[in-house]
C-alpha positions in Angstrom: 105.0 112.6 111.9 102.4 114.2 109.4 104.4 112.3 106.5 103.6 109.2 108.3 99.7 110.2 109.0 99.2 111.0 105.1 100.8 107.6 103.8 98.7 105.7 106.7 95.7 108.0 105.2 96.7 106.8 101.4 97.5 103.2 102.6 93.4 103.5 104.0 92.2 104.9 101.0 93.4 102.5 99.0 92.5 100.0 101.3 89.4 100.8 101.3 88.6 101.0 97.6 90.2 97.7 96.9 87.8 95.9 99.3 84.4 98.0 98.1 85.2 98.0 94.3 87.4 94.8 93.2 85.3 94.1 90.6 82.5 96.4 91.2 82.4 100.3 92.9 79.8 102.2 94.3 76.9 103.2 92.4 77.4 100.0 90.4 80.4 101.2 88.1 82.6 98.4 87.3 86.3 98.8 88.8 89.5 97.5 87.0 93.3 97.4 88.3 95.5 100.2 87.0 99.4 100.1 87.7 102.1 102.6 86.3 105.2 104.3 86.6 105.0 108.8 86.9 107.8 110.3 85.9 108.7 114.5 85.9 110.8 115.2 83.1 111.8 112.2 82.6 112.7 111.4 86.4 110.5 109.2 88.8 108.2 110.9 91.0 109.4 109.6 94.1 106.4 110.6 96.3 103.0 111.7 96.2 99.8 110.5 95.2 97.9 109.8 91.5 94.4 110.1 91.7 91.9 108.3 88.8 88.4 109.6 88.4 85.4 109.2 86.1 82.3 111.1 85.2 80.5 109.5 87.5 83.4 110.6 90.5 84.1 107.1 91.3 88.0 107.2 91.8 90.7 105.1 92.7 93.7 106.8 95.0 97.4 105.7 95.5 100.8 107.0 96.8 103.7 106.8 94.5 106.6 104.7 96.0 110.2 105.3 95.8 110.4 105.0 91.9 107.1 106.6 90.7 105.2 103.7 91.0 101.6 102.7 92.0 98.9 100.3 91.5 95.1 101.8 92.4 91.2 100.0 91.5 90.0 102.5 88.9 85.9 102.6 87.1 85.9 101.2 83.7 85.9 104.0 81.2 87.4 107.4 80.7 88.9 108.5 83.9 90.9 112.1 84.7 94.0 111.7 86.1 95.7 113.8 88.6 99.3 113.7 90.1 100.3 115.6 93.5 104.0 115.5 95.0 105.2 118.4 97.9 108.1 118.3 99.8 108.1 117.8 103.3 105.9 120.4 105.0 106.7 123.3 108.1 105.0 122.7 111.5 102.5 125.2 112.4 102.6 124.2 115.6 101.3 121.9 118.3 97.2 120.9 118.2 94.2 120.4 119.8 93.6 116.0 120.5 93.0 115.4 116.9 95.7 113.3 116.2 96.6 112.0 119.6 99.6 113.3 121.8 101.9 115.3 120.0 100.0 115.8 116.7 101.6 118.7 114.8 99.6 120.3 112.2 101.5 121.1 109.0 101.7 123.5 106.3 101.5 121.7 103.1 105.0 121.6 101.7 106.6 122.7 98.2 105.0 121.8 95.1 107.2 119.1 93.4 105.2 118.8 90.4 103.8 122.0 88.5 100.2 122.7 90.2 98.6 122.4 87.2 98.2 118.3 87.4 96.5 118.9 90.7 92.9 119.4 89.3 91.3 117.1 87.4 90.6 120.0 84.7 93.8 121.3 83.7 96.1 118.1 84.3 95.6 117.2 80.8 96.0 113.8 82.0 93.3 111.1 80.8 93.2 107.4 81.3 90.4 104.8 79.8 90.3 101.7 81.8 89.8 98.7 80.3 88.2 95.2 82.0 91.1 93.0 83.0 95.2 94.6 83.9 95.7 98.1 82.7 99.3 100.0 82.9 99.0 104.2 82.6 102.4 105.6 82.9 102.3 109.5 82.8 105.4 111.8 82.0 104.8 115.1 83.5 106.7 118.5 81.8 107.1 121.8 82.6 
């Protein structure tokens, strides 16, 4: 049930920042379509999300589908990138109205990806977006 709320919450996000920045994003920043392919040592990443962000913290979001691909708006320039992919996650147990009847809240599940390409910081992962189609494909290691 959580795994369906999060992709519903990605498939929003990225909704969302496809309608507000096709060509331009908040604060003005010029957006650009980014596709690619993540791999993990050389396999795909077969879930998660990759998340683009410049200086100026104008990002694009998307989930990673079934062979490490997504396609996200992005702002023109040098953007950080960060990749995050957990197994499925333990119920904590039964909730408050939050999510309607039923909602389970859920520890966050097992790192599938080393934690490091979480932040933004220590990823090592940089992309600069160009006007017009741009393809980033990432190979995370250990």
């Amino acid at each position: 049930m959580r795994l369906l709320q999060r992709g519903a919450i990605g498939l929003v996000l990225g909704l969302a920042l496809a309608l507000l920045g096709m060509q331009t994003g908040c604060r003005g920043v010029k957006m650009a379509p980014v596709s690619g392919r993540v791999t993990y040592n050389g396999k795909p990443v077969k879930s998660g999300q990759v998340l683009f962000m410049t200086q100026n913290g104008v990002s694009g979001a998307a989930d990673l589908d079934g062979d490490g691909r997504y396609q996200l708006q992005a702002g023109i320039g040098e953007n950080m990138v960060t990749v995050e992919s957990r197994g499925p996650g333990a119920p904590l147990g039964k909730v408050g109205p939050e999510g309607g009847p039923g909602y389970v809240k859920m520890k966050p599940g097992k790192l599938l990806v080393p934690e490091r390409y979480i932040s933004p910081m220590k990823s090592g992962l940089k992309f600069n977006v160009q006007s017009g189609q741009n393809t980033a494909d990432f190979n995370l290691t250990d």
